[in-house]
N, C-alpha and C positions, 0 to 999 in steps of 0.2 A: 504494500500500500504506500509505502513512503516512495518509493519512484513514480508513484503517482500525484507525491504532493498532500500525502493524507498522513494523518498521523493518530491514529487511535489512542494511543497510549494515554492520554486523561481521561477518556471512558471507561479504556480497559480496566485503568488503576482503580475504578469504581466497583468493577465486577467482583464477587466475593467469592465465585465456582459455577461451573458449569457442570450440571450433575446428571447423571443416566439413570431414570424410573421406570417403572412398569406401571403402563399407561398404552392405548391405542385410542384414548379420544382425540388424541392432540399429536402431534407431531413435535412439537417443541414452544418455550413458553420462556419469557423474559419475565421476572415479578421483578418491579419494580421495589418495593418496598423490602423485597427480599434479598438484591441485586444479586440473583441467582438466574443462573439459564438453565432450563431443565429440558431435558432432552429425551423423547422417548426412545427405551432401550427398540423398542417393533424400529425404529429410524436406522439404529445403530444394524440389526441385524438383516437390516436391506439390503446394506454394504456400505463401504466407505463412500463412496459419490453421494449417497443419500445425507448419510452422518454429516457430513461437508457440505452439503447445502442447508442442511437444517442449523447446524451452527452459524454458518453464514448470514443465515434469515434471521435468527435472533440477535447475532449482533448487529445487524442490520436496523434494527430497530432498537438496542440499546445503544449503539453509540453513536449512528446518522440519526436516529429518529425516523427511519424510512417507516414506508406502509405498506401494507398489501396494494400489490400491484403494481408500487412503481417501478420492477423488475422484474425479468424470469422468476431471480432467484427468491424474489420476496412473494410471488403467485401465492395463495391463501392455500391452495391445495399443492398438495406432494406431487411430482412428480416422478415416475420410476427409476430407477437405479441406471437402466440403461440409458434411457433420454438424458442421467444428468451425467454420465460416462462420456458418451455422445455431443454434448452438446457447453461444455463444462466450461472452455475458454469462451465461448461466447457469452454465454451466460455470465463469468465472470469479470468480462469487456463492461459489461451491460452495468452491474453492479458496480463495478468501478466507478464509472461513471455517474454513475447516481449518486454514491457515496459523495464523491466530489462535489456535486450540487450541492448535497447537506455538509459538504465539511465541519462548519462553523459548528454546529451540532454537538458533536464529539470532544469541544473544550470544554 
């Protein structure tokens, strides 16, 4: 991210753990007041492309403040292991990019 002029790291330093539950209603979950990302283990055992964009998506919205939808990777629904194997650096373009929009977010 910092070749791109982004710098997470005052969000990050905010984050308290990012944790893996058992859970299928949700894919993944930011608690603000918890400043925990929780991550469904069903995410984890999809495969690593999955686990990777679901981490993505919630920090996505913990440290740009993004939303549903303003990127692939933020889409409200999961997509499969293979479309995000497949489809990973562009999707990751995409987010980039958006990030950058909310930079300012993330102090």
């Amino acid at each position: 991210m910092k070749n791109h002029g982004l710098d997470p790291a005052p969000a990050l330093g905010r984050l308290r753990s990012i944790t893996v539950v058992n859970t299928t209603e949700w894919a993944g979950q930011y608690v603000t007041s918890e400043r925990v990302i929780y991550i469904s283990r069903y995410q984890v055992q999809r495969g690593p492309a999955s686990a990777r964009a679901t981490v993505y998506h919630e920090l996505g919205h913990m440290a740009f403040k993004l939303e549903h939808g303003d990127c692939g990777i933020m889409d409200i629904n999961s997509e499969t292991e293979e479309y995000y194997s497949a489809n990973w650096g562009g999707l990751l373009n995409e987010y980039i990019n958006k990030c950058y929009e909310r930079r300012w977010e993330s102090l």
